[in-house]
C-alpha positions in Angstrom: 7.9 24.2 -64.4 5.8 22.0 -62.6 1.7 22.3 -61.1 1.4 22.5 -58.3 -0.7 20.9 -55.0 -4.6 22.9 -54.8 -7.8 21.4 -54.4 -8.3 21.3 -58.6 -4.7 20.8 -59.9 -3.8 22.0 -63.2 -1.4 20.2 -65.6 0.7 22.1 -67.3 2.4 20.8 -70.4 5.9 20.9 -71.1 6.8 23.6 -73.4 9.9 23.9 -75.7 11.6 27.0 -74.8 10.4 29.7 -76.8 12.9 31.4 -79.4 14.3 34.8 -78.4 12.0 37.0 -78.0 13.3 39.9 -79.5 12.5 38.2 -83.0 8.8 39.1 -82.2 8.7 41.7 -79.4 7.2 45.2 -80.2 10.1 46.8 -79.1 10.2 50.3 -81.3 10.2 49.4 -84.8 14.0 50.1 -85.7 14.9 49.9 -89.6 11.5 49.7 -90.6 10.4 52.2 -93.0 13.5 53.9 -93.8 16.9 53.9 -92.9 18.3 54.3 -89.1 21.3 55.3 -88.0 24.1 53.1 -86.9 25.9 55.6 -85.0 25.2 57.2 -81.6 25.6 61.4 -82.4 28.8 62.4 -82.2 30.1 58.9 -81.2 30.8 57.6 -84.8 29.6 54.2 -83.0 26.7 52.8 -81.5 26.1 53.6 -78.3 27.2 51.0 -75.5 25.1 50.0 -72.8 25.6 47.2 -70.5 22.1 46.3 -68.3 23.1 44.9 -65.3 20.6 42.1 -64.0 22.1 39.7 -61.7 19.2 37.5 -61.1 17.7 37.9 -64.9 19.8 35.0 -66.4 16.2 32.8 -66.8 14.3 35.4 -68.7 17.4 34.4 -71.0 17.1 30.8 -70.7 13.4 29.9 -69.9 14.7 26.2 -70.2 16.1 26.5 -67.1 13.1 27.5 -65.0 15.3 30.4 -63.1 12.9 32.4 -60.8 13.2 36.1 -61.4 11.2 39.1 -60.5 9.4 42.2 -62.0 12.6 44.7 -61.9 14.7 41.9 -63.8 11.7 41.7 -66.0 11.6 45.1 -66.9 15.1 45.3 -67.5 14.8 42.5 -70.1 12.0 44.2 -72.1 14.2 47.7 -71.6 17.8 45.8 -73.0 15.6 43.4 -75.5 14.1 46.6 -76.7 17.0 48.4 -77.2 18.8 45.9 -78.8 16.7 46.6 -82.2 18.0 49.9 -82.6 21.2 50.0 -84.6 22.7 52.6 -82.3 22.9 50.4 -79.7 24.9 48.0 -78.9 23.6 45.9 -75.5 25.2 43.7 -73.4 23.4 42.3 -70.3 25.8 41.4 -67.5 23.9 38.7 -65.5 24.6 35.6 -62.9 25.0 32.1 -62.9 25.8 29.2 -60.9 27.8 27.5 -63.6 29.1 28.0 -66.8 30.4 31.2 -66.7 31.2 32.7 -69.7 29.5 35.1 -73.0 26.5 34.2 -75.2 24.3 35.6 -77.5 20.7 35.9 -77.5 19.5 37.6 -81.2 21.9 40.8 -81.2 22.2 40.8 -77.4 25.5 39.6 -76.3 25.2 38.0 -72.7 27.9 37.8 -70.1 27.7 35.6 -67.6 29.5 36.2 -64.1 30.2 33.4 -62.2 28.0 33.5 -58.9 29.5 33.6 -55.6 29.5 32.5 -52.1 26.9 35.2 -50.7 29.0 37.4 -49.0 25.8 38.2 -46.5 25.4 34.5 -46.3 22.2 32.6 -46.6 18.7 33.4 -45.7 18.0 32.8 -42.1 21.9 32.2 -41.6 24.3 34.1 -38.5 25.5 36.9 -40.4 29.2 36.8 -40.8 31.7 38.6 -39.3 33.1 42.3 -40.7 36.3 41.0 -41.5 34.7 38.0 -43.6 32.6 40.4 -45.2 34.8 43.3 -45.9 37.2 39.9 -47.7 33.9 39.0 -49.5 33.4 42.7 -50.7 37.0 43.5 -52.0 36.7 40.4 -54.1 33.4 41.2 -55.4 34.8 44.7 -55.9 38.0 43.6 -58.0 36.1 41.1 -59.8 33.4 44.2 -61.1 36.1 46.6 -61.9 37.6 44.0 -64.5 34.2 43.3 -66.3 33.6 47.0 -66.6 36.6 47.7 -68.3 36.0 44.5 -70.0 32.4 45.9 -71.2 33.7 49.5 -71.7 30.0 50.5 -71.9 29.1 53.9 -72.1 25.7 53.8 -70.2 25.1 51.2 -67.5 21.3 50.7 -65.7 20.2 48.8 -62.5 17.6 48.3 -60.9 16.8 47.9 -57.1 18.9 48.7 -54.0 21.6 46.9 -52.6 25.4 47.2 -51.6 26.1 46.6 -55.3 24.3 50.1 -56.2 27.2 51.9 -54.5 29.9 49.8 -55.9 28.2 50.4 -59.5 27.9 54.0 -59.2 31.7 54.6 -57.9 33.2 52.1 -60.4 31.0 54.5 -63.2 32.8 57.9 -61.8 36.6 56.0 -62.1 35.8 54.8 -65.2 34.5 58.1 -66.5 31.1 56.4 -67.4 27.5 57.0 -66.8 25.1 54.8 -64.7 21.3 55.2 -64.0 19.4 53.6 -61.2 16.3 52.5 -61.6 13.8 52.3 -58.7 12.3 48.6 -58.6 10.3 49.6 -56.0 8.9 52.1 -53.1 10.9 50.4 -50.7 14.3 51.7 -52.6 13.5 55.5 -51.9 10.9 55.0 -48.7 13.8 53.7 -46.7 17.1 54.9 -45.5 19.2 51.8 -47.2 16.1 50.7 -49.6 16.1 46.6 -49.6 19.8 46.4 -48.9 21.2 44.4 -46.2 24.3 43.7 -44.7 27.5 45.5 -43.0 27.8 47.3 -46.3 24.1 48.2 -46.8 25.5 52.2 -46.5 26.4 52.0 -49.8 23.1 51.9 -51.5 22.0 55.4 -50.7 25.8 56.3 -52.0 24.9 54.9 -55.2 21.4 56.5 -55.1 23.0 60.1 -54.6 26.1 59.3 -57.2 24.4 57.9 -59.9 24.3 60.5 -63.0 20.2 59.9 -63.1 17.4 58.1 -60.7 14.5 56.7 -62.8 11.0 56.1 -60.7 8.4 54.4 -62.1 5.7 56.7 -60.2 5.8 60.0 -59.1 4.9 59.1 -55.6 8.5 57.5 -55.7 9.9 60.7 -57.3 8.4 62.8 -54.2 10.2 60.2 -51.7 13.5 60.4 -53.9 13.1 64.0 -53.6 12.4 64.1 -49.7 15.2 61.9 -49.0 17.8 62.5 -51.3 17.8 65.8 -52.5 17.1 65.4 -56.0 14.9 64.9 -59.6 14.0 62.0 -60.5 13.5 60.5 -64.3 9.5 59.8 -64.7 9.8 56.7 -66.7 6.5 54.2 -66.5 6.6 50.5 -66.3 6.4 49.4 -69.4 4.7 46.5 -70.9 4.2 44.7 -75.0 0.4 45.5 -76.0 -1.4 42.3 -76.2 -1.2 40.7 -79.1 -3.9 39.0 -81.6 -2.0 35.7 -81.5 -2.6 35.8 -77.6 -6.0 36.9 -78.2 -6.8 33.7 -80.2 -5.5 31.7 -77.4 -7.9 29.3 -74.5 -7.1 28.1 -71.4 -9.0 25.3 -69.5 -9.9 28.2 -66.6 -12.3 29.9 -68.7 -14.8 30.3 -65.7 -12.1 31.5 -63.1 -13.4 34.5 -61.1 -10.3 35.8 -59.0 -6.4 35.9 -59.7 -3.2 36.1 -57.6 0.3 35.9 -59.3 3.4 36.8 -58.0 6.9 34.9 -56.0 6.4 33.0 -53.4 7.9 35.9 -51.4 7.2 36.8 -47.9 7.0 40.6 -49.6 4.3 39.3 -51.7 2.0 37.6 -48.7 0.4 34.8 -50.7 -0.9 33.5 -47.0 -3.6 37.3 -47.4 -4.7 35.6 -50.8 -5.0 32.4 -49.2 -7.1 34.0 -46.5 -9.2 35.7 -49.3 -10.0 32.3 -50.7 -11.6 30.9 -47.5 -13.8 33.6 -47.0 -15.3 33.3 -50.7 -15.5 29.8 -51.2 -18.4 29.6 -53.9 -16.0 31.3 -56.2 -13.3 29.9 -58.2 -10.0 31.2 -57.8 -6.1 30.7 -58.8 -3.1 31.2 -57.2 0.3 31.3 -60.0 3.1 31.1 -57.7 6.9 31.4 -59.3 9.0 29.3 -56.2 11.9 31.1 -54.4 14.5 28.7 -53.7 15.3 31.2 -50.8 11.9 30.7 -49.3 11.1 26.8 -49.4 9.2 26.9 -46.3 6.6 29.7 -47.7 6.3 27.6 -50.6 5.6 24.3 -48.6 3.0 26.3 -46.1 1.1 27.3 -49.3 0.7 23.7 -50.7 -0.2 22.7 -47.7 -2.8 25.1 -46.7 -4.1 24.8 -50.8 -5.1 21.4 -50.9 -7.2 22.3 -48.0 -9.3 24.7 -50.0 -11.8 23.4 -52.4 -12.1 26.3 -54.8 -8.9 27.3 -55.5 -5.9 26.3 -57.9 -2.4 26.2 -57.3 0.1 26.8 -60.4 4.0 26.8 -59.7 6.4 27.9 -62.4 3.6 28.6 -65.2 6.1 30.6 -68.1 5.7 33.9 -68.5 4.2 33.4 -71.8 1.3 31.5 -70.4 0.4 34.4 -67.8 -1.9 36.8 -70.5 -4.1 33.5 -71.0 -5.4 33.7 -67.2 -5.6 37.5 -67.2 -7.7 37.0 -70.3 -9.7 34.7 -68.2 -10.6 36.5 -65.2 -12.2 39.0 -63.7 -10.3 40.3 -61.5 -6.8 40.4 -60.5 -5.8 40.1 -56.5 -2.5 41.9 -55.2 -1.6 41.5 -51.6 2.3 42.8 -51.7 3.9 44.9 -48.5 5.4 47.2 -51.4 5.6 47.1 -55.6 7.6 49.8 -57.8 4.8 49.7 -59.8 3.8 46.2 -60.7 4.0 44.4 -64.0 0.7 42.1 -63.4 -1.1 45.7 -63.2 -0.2 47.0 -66.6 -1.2 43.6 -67.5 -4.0 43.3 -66.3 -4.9 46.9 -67.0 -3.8 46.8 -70.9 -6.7 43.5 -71.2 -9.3 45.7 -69.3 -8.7 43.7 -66.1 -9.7 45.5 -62.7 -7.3 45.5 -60.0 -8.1 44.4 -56.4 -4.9 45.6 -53.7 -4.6 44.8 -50.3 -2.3 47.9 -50.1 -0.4 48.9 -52.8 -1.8 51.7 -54.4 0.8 53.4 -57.0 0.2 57.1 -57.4 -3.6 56.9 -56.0 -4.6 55.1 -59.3 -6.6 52.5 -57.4 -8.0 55.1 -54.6 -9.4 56.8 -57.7 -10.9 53.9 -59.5 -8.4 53.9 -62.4 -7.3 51.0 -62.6 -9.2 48.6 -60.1 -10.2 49.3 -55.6 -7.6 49.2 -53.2 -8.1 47.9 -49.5 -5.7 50.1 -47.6 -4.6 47.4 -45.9 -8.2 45.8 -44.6 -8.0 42.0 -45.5 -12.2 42.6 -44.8 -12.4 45.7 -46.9 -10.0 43.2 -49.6 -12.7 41.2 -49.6 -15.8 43.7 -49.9 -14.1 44.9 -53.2 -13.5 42.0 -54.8 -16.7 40.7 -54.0 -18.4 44.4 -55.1 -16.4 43.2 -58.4 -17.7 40.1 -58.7 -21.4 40.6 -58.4 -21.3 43.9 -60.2 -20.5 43.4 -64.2 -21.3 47.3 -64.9 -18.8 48.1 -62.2 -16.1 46.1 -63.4 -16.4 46.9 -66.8 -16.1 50.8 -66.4 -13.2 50.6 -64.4 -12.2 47.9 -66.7 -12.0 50.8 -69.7 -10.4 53.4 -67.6 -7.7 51.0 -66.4 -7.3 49.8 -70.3 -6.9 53.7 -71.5 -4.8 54.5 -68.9 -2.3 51.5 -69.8 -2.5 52.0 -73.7 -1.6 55.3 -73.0 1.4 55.2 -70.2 2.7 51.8 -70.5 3.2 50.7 -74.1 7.0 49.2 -74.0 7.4 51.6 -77.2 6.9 54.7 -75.0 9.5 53.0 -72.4 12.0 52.5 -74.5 11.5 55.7 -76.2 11.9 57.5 -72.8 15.3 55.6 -71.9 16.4 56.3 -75.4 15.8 60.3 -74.7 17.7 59.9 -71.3 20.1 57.9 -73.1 20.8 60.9 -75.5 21.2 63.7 -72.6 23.4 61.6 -70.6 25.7 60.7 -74.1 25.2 63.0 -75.9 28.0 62.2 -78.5 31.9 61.7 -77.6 34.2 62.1 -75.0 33.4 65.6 -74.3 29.8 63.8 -72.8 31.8 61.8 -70.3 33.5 63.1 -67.2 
């Protein structure tokens, strides 16, 4: 982790890596109170499930400063979670660029798949030829179908599109399994091959269509599921922990900050509209927390360099994820200018501390058009800036649309609902024993 260049430059002090989190996440309060059962129904075992998150490996290891996004986030709070009841048994199947192997983190057991050359190639690269991809593929391929069996799990989940999604989903059906795909965003079910690039980018929707259930995290991604794939979708909310009185008690040194961005330095997440933002508000003080993709250096460097050029603003890189609900806490409101979300995890955030939210153009199921859970710009960098301004300027404004955003949150997003929901789904796709599985 390291601060980053901005006209006020904050120093951020190394931190010991936290312990695992599932020692003191809210997850659903398994053996408290009573006893719960080991055994998943007609099973006479717990229930396997293997959460498949490539690039979540530094959610794991925070040491490491990995970059990761909000799916792989989500996907650690769903297996962390999990993982406390005794009826589960989790493994998380993720990536790594050395080291390969299995390790435990609290009751989860880790394996770690040895990463390889990207079969697409690099970002910005020529893209290889058919046959070097089809090579690239069938290796991948035989590679997954031994750590499957390996895993023997009963359930897998993954989230986002890709080729993978189609490999997943046929490796479930000959393995006489069950896997759920979980939109990471609207771009998964807006588009004919979601995110997924490549030769093999066909596959995605293949997965989409064979996988035994779709979870959306909005129903405006359950109407696009249902307009371009035929089917139901699984209404399952972005989950998030409810802030905690230990994070309440906590100060940070931006107590007077006015406006927020946070987000990868992604070209999906156009910090250059936040930058923009910035310069045309310059008596107010603002910060950028940017999380560095080493696939996009040169977004990262044209940020620094256009940061140090504005007086009011300060750059963060790499803050941990534990540090995030101090700034939220300290601002008042919270700027997204992203091309597309599923539905973001800085809103529930921001939402569950009574935040409003200010969007360029994401606007998940209308709840900014109707003043839920902040304004939304419909695209208008001007009309961006009118709102967040009309924020600024207007405490009785922001503090009514502060409470609704905070009820909605308490009530859709508590991690304890998410779980609970997976754990339903969990039940109708397993029901108990091998009459459950195909």
């Amino acid at each position: 982790m390291s601060p980053a260049m901005g006209a006020a430059v904050s120093d951020i002090p190394q931190m010991e890596a936290p312990g695992p989190a599932w020692m003191d996440s809210p997850g659903t309060g398994y053996g408290r109170g009573g006893e719960t059962p080991r055994s998943w129904g007609g099973l006479g075992r717990p229930l396997k499930v293997c959460v498949i998150s490539p690039l979540g490996y530094g959610l794991y290891r925070p040491d490491l400063g990995r970059p990761f996004g909000g799916a792989e986030l989500q996907l650690y709070w769903l297996a962390t979670s999990l993982a406390q009841n005794p009826a589960c048994a989790v493994t998380v199947l993720t990536t790594v660029e050395r080291d390969p192997g299995e390790e435990q983190y609290g009751p989860l057991r880790l394996i770690k798949r040895q990463a390889g050359k990207r079969v697409g190639g690099a970002p910005g690269a020529e893209p290889v030829g058919w046959l070097t991809a089809l090579r690239g593929y069938g290796s991948a391929y035989v590679e997954m179908r031994r750590l499957f069996r390996a895993i023997d799990a009963d359930l897998y989940i993954h989230a986002g599109s890709g080729a993978e999604v189609g490999v997943y989903a046929w490796l479930c059906r000959r393995l006489n399994t069950r896997f759920v795909f979980v939109v990471a965003s609207t771009a998964d079910v807006d588009r004919s091959c979601g995110t997924a690039t490549g030769p093999f980018r066909w596959l995605s929707p293949l997965g989409i269509r064979w996988a035994d259930a779709v979870v959306c995290r909005t129903q405006d991604q359950q109407r696009l599921l249902g307009q371009r794939f035929g089917r139901d979708g699984v209404l399952i909310r972005t989950g998030h922990p409810l802030p905690s009185a230990q994070h309440a008690a906590r100060s940070t040194q931006h107590s007077k900050s006015s406006v927020l961005w946070i987000g990868r330095l992604h070209p999906v997440k156009q910090p250059e509209r936040f930058l923009d933002l910035v310069e045309r508000m310059p008596d107010h003080p603002c910060v950028m927390i940017g999380m560095r993709d080493p696939a996009h250096v040169e977004l990262t460097r044209a940020v620094e360099r256009r940061a140090v050029r504005l007086r009011n603003l300060t750059l963060i890189q790499d803050l941990p994820r534990e540090r995030v609900e101090d700034y939220l806490r300290a601002t008042k409101v919270l700027v997204n200018t992203s091309v597309y979300e599923g539905f973001s995890n800085t809103f529930v955030q921001a939402a569950m501390l009574g935040v409003p939210v200010c969007s360029l153009t994401v606007d998940p199921d209308g709840l900014l058009t109707r003043r839920v859970l902040g304004l939304c710009a419909g695209g208008s960098g001007t009309l961006l800036t009118a709102s967040v301004q009309s924020l600024l300027v207007s405490d009785r404004q922001r503090r009514e649309i502060g409470r609704r955003a905070m009820a909605h949150a308490l009530s859709h997003h508590d991690l304890r609902r998410m779980t609970a929901e997976f754990t339903m789904l969990a039940h109708q796709l397993v029901p108990g024993g091998q009459e459950a599985r195909r």
